[in-house]
C-alpha positions as CSV (number, residue, x, y, z in Angstrom):
1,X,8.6,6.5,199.2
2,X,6.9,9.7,199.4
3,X,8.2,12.6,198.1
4,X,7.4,16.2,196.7
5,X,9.1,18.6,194.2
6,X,9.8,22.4,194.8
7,X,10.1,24.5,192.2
8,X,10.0,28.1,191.3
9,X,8.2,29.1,187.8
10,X,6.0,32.0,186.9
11,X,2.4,31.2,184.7
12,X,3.7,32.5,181.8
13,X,0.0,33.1,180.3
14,X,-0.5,34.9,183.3
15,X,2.5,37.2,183.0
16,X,1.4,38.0,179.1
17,X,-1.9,38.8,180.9
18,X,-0.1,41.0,183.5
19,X,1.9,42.9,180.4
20,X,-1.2,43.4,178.3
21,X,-3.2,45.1,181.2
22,X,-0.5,47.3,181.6
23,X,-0.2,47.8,178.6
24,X,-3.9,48.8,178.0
25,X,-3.7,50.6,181.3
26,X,-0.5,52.9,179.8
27,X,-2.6,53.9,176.7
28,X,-5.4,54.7,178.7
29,X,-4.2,56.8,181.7
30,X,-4.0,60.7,181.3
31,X,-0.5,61.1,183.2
32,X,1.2,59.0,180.4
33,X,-0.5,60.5,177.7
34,X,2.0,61.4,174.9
35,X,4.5,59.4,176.3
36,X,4.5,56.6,174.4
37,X,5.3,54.1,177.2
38,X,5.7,50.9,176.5
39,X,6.1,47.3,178.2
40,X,6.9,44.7,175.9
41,X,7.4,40.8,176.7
42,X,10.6,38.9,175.8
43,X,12.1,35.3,176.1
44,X,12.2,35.3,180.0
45,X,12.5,39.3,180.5
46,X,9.9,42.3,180.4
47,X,11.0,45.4,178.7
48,X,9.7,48.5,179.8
49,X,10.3,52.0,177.8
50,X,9.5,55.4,178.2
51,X,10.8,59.1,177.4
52,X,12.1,59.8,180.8
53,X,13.1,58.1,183.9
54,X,9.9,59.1,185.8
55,X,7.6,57.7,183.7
56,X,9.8,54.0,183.5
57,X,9.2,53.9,187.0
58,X,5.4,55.0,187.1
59,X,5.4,51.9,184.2
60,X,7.7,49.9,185.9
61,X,4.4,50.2,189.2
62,X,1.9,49.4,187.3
63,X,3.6,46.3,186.1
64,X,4.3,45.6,189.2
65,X,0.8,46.4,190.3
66,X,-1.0,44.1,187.4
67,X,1.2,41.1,188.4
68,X,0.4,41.0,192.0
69,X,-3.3,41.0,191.0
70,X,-2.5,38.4,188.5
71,X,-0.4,36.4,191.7
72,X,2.4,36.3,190.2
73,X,5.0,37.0,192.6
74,X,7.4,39.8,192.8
75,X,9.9,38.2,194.3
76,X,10.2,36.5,190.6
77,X,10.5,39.5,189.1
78,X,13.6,41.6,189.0
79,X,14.5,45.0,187.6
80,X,17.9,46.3,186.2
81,X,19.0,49.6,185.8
82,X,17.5,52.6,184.1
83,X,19.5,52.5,180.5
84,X,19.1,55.8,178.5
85,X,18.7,53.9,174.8
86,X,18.2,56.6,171.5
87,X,15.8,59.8,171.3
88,X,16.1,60.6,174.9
89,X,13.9,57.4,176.0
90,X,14.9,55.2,179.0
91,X,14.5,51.4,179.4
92,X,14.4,49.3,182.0
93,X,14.8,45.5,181.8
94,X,13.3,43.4,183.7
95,X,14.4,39.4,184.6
96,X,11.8,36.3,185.1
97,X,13.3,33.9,187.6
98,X,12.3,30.5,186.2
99,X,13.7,27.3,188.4
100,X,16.1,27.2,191.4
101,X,19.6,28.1,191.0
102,X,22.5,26.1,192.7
103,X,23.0,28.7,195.4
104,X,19.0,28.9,196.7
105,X,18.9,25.1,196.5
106,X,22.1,24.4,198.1
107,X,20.4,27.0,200.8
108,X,17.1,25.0,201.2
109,X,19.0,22.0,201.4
110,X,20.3,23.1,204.7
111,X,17.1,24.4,205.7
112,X,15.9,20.9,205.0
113,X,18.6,19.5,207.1
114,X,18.8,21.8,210.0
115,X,15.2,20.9,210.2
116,X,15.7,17.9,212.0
117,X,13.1,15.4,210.2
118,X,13.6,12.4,208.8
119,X,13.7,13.9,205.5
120,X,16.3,13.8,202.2
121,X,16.8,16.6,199.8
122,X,17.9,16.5,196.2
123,X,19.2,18.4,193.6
124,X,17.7,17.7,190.3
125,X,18.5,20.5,188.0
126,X,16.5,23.6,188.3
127,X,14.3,21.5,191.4
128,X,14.4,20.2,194.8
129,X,13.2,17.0,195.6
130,X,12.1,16.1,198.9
131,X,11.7,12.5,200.1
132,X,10.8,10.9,202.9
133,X,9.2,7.8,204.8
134,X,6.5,9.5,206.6
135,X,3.8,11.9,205.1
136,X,3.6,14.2,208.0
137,X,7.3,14.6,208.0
138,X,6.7,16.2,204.8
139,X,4.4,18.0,205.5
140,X,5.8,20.2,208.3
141,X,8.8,20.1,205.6
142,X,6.4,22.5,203.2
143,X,5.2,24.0,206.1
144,X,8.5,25.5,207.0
145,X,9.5,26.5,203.8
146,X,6.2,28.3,203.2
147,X,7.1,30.1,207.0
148,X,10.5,30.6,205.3
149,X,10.9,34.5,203.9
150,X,13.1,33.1,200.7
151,X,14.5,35.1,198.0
152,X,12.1,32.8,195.4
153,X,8.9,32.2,195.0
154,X,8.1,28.6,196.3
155,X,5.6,26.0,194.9
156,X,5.0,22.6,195.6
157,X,4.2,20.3,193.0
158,X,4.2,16.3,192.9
159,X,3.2,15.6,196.1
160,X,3.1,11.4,195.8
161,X,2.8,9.5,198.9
């Protein structure tokens, strides 16, 4: 039976890649001169430090800025709140949404269902699967989810007819 996997991950070369411009791009930039700004990757988050709250969020866009030219989605990354750590410096921590939790897949389940195709959607762990007899019924299924504004960022993987 055909079917087709959705999943949301994030490249994680590309995300060291993302880091390490900004990085480079913190060092070299007059307006944080002195600053000693730093973004630094973790086990699913990025951690980004600076001496005041301005200059985390003038990191925290360039970050931003290098992953969108790496295409990695924004959606998948999310920020916390400005903590003031020791020495006066601020950090912000940010999350990397890897898979799709309970919630958003019990939510594209019904978007599967209100669809109205002759389609079946599954749960299995951090994926949806979606199955079905005819290939163009899945199709218009990815179609409407790539349509869809979700909270994640989408990918389709699997695709087996």
């Amino acid at each position: 039976m055909p079917s087709f996997d959705v999943v949301s991950t994030v490249d994680a070369q590309e995300l060291r890649n993302a880091v390490d411009q900004a990085n480079r791009e913190l060092t070299t930039r007059y307006d944080f001169k002195g600053t000693d700004a730093t973004i630094e990757l973790g086990d699913g988050t990025v951690t980004v430090e600076a001496d005041s709250e301005g200059r985390v969020e003038a990191a925290n866009d360039v970050l931003l800025s290098k992953a969108i030219r790496r295409d990695i989605s924004p959606k998948s990354l999310s920020a916390g709140q400005p903590q003031t750590v020791g020495g006066g410096r601020v950090r912000v921590v940010w999350s990397v949404a890897e898979g799709i939790d309970k919630d958003a897949a019990r939510d594209l389940v019904k978007v599967v269902k209100d669809l109205g195709l002759k389609v079946q959607a599954q749960v299995q762990g951090d994926q949806l699967r979606v199955q079905g007899k005819k290939r163009d019924d899945l199709q218009a299924a990815i179609a409407a989810f790539k349509e869809l504004d979700f909270r994640l960022p989408l990918q389709f993987v699997n695709f087996r007819d």
